[in-house]
MDTraj code that builds the backbone (N, CA, C; nanometers):
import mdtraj as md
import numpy as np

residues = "UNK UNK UNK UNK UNK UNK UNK UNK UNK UNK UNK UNK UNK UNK UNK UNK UNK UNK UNK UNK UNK UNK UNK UNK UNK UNK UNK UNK UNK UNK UNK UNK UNK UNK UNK UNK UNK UNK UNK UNK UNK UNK UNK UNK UNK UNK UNK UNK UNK UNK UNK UNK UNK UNK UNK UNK UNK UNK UNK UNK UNK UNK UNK UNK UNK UNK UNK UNK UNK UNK UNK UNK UNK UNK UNK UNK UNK UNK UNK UNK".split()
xyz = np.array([
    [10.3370, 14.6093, -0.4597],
    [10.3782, 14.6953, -0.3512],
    [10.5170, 14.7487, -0.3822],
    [10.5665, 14.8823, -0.3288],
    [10.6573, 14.9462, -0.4232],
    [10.7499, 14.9614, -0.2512],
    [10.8679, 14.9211, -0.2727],
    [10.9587, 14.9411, -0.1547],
    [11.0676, 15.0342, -0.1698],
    [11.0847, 15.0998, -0.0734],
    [11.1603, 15.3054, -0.0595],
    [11.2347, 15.2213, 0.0203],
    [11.3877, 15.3051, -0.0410],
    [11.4653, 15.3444, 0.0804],
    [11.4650, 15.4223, 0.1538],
    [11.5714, 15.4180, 0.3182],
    [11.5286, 15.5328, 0.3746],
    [11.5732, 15.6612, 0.3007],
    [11.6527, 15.6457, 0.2332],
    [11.6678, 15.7624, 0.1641],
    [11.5501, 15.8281, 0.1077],
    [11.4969, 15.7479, 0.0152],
    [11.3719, 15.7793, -0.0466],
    [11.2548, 15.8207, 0.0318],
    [11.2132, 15.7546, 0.1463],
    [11.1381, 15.8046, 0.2214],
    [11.1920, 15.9320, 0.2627],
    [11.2978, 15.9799, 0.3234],
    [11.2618, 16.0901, 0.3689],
    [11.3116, 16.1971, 0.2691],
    [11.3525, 16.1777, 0.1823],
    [11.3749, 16.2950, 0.0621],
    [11.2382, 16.2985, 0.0057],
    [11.1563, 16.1647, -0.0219],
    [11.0428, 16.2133, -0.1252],
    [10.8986, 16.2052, -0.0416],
    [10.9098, 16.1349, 0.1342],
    [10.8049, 16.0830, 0.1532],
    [10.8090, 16.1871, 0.2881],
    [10.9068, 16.2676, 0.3163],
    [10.9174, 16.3254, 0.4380],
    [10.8917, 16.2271, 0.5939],
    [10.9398, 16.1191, 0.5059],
    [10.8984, 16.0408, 0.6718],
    [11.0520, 15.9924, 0.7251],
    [11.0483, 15.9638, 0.8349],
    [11.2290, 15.9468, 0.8876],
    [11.2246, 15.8543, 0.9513],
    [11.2678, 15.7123, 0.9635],
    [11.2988, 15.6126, 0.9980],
    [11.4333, 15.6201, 1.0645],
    [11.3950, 15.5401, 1.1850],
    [11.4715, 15.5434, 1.2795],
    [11.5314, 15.3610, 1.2538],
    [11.6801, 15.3405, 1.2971],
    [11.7276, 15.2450, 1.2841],
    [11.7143, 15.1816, 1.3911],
    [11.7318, 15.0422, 1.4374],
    [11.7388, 15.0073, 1.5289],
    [11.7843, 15.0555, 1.6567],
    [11.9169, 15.0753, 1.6597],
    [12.0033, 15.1344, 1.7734],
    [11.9145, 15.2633, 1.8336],
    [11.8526, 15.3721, 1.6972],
    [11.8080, 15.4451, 1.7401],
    [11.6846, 15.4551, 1.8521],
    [11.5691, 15.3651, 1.7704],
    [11.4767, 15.3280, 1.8083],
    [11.5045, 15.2524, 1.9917],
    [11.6194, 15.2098, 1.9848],
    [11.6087, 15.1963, 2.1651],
    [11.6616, 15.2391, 2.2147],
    [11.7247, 15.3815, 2.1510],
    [11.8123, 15.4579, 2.2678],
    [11.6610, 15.6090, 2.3358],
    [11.5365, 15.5947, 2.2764],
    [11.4687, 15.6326, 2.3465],
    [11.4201, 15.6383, 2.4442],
    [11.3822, 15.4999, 2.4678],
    [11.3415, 15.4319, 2.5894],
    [11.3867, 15.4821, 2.7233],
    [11.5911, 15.4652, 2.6587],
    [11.6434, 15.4465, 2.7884],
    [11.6637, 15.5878, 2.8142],
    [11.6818, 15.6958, 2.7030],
    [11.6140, 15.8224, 2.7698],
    [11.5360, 15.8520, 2.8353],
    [11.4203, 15.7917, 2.7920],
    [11.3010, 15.8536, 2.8792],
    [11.3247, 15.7832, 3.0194],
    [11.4037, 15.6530, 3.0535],
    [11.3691, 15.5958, 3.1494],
    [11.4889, 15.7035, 3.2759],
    [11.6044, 15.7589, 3.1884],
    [11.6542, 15.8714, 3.2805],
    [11.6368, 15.9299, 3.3412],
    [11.5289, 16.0421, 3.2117],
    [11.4529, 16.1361, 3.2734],
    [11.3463, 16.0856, 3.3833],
    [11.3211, 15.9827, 3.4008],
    [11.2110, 15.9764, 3.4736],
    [11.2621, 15.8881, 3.6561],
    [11.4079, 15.8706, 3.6147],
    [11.4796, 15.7999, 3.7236],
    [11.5477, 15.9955, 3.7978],
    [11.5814, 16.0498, 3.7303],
    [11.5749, 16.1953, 3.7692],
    [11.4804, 16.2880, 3.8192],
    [11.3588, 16.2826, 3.7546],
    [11.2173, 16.3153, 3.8258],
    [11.2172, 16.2422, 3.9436],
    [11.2529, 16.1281, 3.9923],
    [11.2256, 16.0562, 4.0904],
    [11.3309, 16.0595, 4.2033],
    [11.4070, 16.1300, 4.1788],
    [11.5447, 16.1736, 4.2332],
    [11.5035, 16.2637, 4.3851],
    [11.5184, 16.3844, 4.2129],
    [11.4039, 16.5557, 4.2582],
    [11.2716, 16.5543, 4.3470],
    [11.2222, 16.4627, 4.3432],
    [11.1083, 16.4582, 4.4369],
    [11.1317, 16.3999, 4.5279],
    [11.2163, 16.2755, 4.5178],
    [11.2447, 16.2349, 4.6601],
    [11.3499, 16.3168, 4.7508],
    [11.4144, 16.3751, 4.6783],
    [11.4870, 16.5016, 4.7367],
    [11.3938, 16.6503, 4.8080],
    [11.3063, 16.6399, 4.7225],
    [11.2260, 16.7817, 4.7888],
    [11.1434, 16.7186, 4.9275],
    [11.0900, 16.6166, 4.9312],
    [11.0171, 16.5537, 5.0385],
    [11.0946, 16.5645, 5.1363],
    [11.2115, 16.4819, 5.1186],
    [11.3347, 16.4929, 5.2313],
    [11.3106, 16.6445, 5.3240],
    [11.3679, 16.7655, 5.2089],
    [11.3813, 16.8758, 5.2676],
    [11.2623, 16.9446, 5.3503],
    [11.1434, 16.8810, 5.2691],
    [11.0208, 16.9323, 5.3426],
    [11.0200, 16.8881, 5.4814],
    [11.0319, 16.7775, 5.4964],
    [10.9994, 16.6841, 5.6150],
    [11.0797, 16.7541, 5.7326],
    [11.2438, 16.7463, 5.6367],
    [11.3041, 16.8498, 5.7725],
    [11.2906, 16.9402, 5.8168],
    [11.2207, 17.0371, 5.6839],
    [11.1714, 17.1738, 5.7555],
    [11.0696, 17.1618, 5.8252],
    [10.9839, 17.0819, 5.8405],
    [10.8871, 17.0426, 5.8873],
    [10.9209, 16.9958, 6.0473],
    [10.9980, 16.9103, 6.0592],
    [11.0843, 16.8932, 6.1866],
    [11.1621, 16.9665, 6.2903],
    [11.2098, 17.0528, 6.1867],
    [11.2673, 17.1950, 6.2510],
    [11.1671, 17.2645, 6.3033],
    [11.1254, 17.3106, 6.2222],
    [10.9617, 17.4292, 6.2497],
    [10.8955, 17.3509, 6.4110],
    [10.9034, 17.2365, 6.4336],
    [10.8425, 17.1967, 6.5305],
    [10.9273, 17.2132, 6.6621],
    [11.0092, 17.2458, 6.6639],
    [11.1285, 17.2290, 6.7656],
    [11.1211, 17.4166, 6.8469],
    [11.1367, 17.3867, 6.9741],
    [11.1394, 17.5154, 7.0610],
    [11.2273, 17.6144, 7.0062],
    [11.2128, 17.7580, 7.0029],
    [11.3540, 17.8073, 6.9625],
    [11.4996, 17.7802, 7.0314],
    [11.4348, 17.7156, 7.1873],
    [11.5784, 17.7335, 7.2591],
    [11.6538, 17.6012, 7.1923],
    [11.5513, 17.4767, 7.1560],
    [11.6748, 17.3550, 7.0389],
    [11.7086, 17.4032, 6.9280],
    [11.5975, 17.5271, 6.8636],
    [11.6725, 17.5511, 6.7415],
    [11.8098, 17.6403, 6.7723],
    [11.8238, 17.7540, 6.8913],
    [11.9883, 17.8179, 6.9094],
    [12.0890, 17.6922, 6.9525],
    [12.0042, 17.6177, 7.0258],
    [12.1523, 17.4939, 7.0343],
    [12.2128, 17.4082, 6.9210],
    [12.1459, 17.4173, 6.7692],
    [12.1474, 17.3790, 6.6767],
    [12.2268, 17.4990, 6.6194],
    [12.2341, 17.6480, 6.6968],
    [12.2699, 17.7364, 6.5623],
    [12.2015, 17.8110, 6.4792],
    [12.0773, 17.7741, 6.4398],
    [11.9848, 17.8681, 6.3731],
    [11.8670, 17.8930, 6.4568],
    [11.8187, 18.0191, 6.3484],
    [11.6703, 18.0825, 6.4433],
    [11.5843, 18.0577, 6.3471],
    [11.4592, 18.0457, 6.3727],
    [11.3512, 18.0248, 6.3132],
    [11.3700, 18.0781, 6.1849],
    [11.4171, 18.1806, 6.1371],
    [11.3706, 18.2689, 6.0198],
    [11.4553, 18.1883, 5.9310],
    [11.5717, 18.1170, 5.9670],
    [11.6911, 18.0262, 5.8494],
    [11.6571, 17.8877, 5.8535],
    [11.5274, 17.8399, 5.8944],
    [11.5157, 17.7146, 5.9120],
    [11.5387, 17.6503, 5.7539],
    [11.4094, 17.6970, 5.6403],
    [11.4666, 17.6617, 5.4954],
    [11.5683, 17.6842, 5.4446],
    [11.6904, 17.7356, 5.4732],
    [11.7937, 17.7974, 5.4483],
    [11.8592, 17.7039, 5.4833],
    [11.8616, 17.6770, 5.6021],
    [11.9846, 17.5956, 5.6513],
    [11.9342, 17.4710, 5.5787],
    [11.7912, 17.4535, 5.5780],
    [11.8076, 17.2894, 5.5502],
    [11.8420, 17.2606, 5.3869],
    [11.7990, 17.3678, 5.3121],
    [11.8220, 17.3519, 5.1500],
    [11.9924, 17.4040, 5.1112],
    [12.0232, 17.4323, 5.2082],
    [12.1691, 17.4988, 5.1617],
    [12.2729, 17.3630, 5.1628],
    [12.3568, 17.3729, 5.0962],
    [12.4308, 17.2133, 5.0421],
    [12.5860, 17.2562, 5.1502],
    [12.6150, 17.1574, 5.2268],
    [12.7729, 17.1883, 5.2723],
    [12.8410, 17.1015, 5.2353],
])
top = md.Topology()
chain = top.add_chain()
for i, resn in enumerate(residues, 1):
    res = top.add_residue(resn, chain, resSeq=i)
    for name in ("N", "CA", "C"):
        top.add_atom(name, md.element.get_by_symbol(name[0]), res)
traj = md.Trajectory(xyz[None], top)
């Protein structure tokens, strides 16, 4: 059995070996991205729900609140 360095592998074998460190800094990428996906969605639900809450409310609670029906997503997605 004939043993390559990584050099050798990827100059003659086109294959690329990942070192340790490398090999587990994937993981904790992916586990980011996916703690961020989980962010974003629990964030959009939020906003739904409120628009959802709003939308249900008489117009005369929504002017005592300040907005009219037509800014309900507006107000609730807008950041202060």
């Amino acid at each position: 059995m004939e043993m390559h360095s990584r050099q050798s592998l990827s100059e003659v074998h086109d294959i690329s070996v990942l070192s340790r460190r490398q090999s587990r800094r994937r993981p904790i990428a992916v586990l980011a991205f996916l703690k961020r996906m989980k962010t974003a969605i629990e964030a959009e639900l939020a906003a739904r729900q409120a628009i959802a809450e709003l939308a249900s409310m008489s117009d005369y609670m929504l002017r005592d609140l300040g907005i009219n029906r037509s800014e309900i997503e507006d107000a609730v997605r807008r950041r202060r």
